[in-house]
Structure formats: structure tokens, C-alpha cells
C-alpha positions in Angstrom: 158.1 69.9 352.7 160.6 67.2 351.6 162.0 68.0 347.9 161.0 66.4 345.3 163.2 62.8 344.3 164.9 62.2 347.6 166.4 58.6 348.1 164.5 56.9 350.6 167.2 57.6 353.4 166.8 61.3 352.6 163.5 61.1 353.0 163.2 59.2 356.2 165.9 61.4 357.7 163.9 64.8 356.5 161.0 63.5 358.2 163.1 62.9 361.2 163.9 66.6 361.2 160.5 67.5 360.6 159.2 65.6 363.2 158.4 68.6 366.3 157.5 70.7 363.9 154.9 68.2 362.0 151.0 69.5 362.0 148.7 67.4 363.0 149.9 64.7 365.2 146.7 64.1 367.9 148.7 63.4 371.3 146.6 60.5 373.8 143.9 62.6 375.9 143.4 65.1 373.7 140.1 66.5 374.5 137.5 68.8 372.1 136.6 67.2 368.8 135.9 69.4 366.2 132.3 69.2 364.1 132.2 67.4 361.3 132.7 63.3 360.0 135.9 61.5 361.1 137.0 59.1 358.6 140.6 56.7 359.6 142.5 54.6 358.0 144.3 51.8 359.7 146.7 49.1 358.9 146.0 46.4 361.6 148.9 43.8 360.5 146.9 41.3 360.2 146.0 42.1 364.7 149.7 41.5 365.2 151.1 44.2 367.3 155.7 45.0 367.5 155.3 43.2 370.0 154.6 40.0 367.7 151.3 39.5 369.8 148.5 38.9 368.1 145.6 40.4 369.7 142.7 41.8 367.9 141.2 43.1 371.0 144.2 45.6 371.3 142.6 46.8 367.2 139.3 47.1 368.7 140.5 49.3 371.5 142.5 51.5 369.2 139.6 51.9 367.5 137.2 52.6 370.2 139.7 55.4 371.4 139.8 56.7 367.4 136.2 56.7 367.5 135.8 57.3 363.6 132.1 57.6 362.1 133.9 55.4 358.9 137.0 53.8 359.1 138.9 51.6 356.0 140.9 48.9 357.7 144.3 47.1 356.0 145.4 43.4 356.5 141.8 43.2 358.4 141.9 39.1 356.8 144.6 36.6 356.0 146.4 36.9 353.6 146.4 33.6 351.8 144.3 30.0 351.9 140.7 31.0 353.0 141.3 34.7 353.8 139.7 34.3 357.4 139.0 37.5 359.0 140.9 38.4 362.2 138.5 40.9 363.8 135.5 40.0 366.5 132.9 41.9 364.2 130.0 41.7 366.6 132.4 43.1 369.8 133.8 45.9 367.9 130.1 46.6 366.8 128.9 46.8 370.7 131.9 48.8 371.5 132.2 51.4 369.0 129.1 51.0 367.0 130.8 50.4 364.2 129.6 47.9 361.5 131.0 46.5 358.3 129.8 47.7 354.7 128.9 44.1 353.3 130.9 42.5 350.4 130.3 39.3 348.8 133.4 36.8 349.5 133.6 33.3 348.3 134.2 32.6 352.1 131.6 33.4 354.7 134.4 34.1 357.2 135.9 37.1 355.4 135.6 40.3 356.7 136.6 42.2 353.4 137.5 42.5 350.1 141.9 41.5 349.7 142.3 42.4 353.5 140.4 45.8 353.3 137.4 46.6 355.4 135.5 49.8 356.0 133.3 50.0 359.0 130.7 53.1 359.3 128.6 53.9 362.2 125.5 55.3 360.6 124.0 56.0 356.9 122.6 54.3 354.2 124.9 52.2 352.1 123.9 53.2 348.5 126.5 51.0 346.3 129.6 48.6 347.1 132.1 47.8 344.7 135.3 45.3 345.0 138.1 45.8 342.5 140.7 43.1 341.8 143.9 45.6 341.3 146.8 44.6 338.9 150.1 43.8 340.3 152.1 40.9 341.4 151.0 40.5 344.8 147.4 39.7 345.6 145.6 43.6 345.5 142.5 44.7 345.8 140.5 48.2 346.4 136.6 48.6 348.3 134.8 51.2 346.7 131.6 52.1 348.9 129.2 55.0 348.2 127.7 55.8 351.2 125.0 58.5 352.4 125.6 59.6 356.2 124.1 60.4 359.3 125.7 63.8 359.0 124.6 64.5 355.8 128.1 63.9 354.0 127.3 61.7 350.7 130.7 60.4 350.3 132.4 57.9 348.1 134.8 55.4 349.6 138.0 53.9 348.1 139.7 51.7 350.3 142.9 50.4 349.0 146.1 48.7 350.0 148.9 49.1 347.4 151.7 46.9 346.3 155.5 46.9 348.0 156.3 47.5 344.1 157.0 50.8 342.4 155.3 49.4 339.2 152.9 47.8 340.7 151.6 51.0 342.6 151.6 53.1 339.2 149.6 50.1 337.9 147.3 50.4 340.5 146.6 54.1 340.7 146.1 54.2 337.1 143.3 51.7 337.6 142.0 53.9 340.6 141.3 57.2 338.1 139.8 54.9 335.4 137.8 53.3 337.7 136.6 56.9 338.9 136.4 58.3 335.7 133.6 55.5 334.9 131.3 56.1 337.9 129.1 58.9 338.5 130.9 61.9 340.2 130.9 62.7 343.6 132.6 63.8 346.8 135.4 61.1 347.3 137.9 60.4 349.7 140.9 57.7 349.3 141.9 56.3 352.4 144.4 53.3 352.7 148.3 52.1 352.9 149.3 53.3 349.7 153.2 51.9 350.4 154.8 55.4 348.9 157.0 57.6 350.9 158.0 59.2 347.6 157.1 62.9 346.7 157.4 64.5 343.1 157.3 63.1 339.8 159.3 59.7 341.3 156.2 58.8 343.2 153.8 56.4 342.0 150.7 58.5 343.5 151.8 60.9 340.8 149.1 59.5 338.8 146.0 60.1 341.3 147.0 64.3 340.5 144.1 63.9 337.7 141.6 63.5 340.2 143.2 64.2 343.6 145.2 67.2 342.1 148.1 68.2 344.2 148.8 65.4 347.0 148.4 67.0 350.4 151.0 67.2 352.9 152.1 63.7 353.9 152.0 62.4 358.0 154.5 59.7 358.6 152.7 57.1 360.2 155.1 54.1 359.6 156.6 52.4 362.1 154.5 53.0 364.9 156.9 53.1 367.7 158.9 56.0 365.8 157.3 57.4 363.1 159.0 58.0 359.5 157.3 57.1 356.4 153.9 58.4 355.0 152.6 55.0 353.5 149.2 55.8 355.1 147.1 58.2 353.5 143.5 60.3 353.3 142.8 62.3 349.8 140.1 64.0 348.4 139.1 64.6 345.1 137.5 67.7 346.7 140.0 69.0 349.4 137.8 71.7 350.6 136.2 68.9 352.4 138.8 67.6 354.4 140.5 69.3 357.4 144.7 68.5 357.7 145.0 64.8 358.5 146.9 63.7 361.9 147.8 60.3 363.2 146.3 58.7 366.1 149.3 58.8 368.1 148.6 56.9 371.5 151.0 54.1 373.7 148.5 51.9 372.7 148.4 52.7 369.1 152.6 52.2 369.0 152.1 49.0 370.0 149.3 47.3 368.6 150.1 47.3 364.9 153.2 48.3 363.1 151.4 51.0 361.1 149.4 54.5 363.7 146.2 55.2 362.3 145.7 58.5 360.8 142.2 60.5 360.5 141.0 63.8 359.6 137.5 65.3 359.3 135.0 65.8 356.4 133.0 69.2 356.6 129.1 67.7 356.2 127.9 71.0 354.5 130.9 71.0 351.7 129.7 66.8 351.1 126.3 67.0 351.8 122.9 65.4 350.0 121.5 67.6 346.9 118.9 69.4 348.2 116.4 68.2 346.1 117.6 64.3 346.8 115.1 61.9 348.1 114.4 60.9 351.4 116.2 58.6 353.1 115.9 56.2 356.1 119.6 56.4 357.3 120.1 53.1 358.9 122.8 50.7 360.1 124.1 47.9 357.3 124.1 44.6 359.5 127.3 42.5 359.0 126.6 39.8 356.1 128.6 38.2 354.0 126.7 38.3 351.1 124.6 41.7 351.1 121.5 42.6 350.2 120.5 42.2 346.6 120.7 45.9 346.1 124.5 46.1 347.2 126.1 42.9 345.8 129.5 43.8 344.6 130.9 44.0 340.8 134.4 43.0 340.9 136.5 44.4 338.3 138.3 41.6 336.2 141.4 42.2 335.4 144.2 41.6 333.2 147.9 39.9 334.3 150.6 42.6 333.7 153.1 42.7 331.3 155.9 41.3 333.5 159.5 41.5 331.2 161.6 38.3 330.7 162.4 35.9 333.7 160.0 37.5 335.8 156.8 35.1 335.3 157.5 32.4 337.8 155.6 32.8 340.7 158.7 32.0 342.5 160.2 35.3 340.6 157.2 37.3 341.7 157.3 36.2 345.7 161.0 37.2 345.4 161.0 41.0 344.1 158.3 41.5 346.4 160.3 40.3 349.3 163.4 41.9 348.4 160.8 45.4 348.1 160.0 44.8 351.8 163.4 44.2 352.3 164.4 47.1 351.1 162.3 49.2 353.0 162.7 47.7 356.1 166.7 48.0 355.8 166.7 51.7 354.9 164.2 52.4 358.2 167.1 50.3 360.2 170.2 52.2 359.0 168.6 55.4 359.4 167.8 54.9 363.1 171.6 53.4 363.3 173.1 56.6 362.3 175.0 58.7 364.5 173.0 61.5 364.2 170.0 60.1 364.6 167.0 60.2 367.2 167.7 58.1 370.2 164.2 56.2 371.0 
């Protein structure tokens, strides 16, 4: 495990390291899938592979070879304007059975909620709730209670966190209130959390109320070699969740900048109270409104505090670049170094 404050070139060289020696990285062809519910999350890049194609059919395919019973999807929309979604919802539907948990959206032609989606194959969708998180970049989290097929009755937050340190601690604090108000049950986090960071320097620090002790993290950023853990699968119950692995396949390192990762839920440890109604598990159909019953509640907001010279918009849209900057600098001097892996 990496120690606790590393720089971000320490880390990414650590994981470099660690990399044969990683658990659970799912090779393509593996055969034998284990019982239980396989739950992914997956940064699509907005369908735009390294290649700088974009493709959503490539997503779907990725997908189809994941074959996840729920899935949360990143950058599933654009990003700004009308937020169009990018995905051919009734294709990926007849090819992995998959079907979007249904959100209200100002536009009809938005899959999600801020660029986050989750997909499920079969259940009952008992609740769906879209949070407006606080930051300076446009953030958002999904938060779907859903009863499944399997018998898991799981709680789903999808999220996609800022490229800012503060904004991420803004943002996981709102996560644990927002959990902390709800009813409690079995709940899994799955999205890009943008934090490679262990220790107290992380920002995920603040999910240890309800997560406890992060599990260990599977680099999943870039695709085509590996080094960062911005992707990530919690549980506020980790007896229900097997190690997570990334979906590691040639078409997976080239379809999106980000691998998928999964990992499976044990039905029996997330299952219906036995004395729990009965239910007609069925299929959501994609809407863009939802039934009456599961219209969302978003969460309003404030701003936050931002310190002097740093209101502009213009100000904002420049320490979020430079954060991406940043990051994508370190991953290219790291992979410059001498002793570093040759691709």
C-alpha cells in the first residue's frame, strides 16, 4: 500500500511498482463469473476514446463485454449548452439489457443527472434522487435506491467529483450529510472521484464516517497504462463487496481514457428484510421524466466561499484548468523518466 502523503509523482511511480503485483485486474477472456451482483463504474469521456474518436458504439461494446447487472456511467452527456446525451439508449438496452434509472432533466435529451447515469438490468426502482454538489465546476451526484433481481436492496450514489482538492472535500462532506438524512441502508459509492491521494491529505478522508477505512485503491487512469485510482467502488457495508478489479481489455484501453472497474455485491449480505412486502421486480423503461412515484428532489445548494480574486468565472475556469493540467503533466514526466515502464 502506498504511504500515506506521497506527492503525486510518488504516488504514480509506487503504483508503477505495484503494478504485477496488483489484485484484482480481470485480464480479456477471463472465463467463470463468480455469484453474486456486478456493479461498474465507468468514465466514458464523453464516448471519446485516446484515440480522439468519438464512438459511443465502442462504450456500448465495453459494456456488453463488462456485462454489469448496475452500472454508474461518467461524462455519459455534454458537458455544457443543453447537456445532450451521447449514448444510443435503446441499442445498449437490446444489447446488454441494460436500462437507465429515470431522472427528471430540463432537457428531454439528457441521459442523466451532471453527466452521470446508472443503468440496471432488473429490480424495482424504489427512489431517485439528483444532488447539485458544491464546487466550482458544474457537479452533480444520482442517488438511486433500488431493490434487485438478486435480492440485493442497495442504495446507489453515483458521483463525479471536481479536478479541485477543495472542491472534492466540499463534495464528500455533502455526500455523508446527504446519507446521514436518508433512511439507512446497504450502499455502495461508485464514480470518478478524481483522488489518487491516500491518508489524511486525501479529500475522500471525509467519506471514513460512513465508508470507514477506504479499501485498497485500483489505478484505473489512463487506460492505455494504468496509474491513478480516480475510479472507485465503496461500501458503507464492506462485507458486501468482493475486491474491486478493472475491466482491463484492448478495447477497454482504447475507448475512453478512464478502464472500468467492477466488483460484486454478495445478495445474501444486501438482501430484502424478510418480512418486506412483495414486489413485482420489473424493468424501469427509459423516460425523461419518471413516473410520479420516482420524480427526483434535487438538492439546492449554496455557492462556496471562494477567497478574494477568485469569483470571476474567468478565475474559476482557470484553477480548474490549471488542476487538469497539473495532473496530466505529472502522468507525463513520470512515464518520461528513465526508470520508467516502456509501453
Amino acid at each position: 500500500m502506498q504511504k500515506k502523503n506521497q506527492s503525486l509523482p510518488a504516488s504514480i511511480i509506487a503504483s508503477l511498482r505495484q503494478r504485477k503485483n496488483r489484485p484484482g485486474i480481470a485480464p480479456a477472456g477471463e472465463n467463470g463469473r463468480p455469484n453474486g451482483t456486478l456493479v461498474a463504474s465507468y468514465n466514458v469521456h464523453k464516448c471519446v476514446g485516446v484515440d480522439g474518436r468519438f464512438d459511443p458504439g465502442r462504450i456500448g461494446q465495453v459494456i456488453r463485454e463488462i456485462a454489469p447487472d448496475v452500472i454508474a456511467l461518467q461524462e455519459a452527456d455534454k458537458r455544457f449548452g443543453a447537456r445532450h446525451g451521447l449514448l444510443d439508449l435503446a441499442r445498449l438496452k437490446e444489447e446488454t439489457g441494460l436500462v437507465p434509472v429515470p431522472v427528471e432533466s430540463a432537457n428531454a435529451a439528457a441521459h442523466g443527472w451532471h453527466g452521470n447515469v446508472v443503468l440496471f438490468r432488473q429490480g424495482l426502482v424504489r427512489d431517485v434522487h439528483q444532488v447539485s454538489l458544491p464546487g466550482l465546476e458544474p457537479r452533480g451526484a444520482l442517488v438511486v435506491d433500488i431493490d434487485l433481481e438478486s435480492g440485493a436492496a442497495l442504495r446507489i450514489v453515483a458521483a463525479h467529483l471536481g479536478l479541485l482538492r477543495r472542491s472534492r472535500s466540499q463534495q464528500a462532506r455533502m455526500i455523508i450529510e446527504l446519507m446521514r438524512s436518508r433512511d439507512e441502508r446497504p450502499t455502495l459509492l461508485l464514480g470518478d472521484l478524481n483522488e489518487w491521494r491516500l491518508g489524511g491529505r486525501s479529500a475522500l478522508s471525509a467519506l471514513d464516517a460512513a465508508f470507514g477505512t477506504m479499501p485498497l485503491p485500483v489505478p484505473s487512469f489512463p487506460a492505455g497504462l494504468p496509474l491513478l485510482a480516480l475510479d472507485r467502488i465503496i461500501a458503507n457495508r464492506p462485507e458486501i463487496l468482493s475486491d474491486v478489479a478493472v475491466h482491463d481489455t484492448p478495447l477497454a484501453r482504447v475507448a475512453s481514457d478512464h478502464l472500468p472497474i467492477k466488483a460484486f455485491v454478495d445478495p445474501a449480505l444486501a438482501a430484502l428484510p424478510a418480512n418486506g412486502p412483495d414486489l413485482m421486480l420489473i424493468a424501469a423503461e427509459p423516460s425523461s421524466s419518471g413516473p410520479a412515484a420516482l420524480r427526483d428532489r434535487e438538492t439546492p445548494l449554496p455557492p462556496p466561499a471562494l477567497p478574494p480574486g477568485k469569483r470571476s468565472k474567468h478565475g474559476n475556469r482557470e484553477l480548474v484548468r490549471k488542476a487538469g493540467d497539473q495532473l496530466k503533466r505529472a502522468v507525463k514526466r513520470t512515464l518520461r523518466r528513465p526508470d520508467g515502464p516502456t509501453r
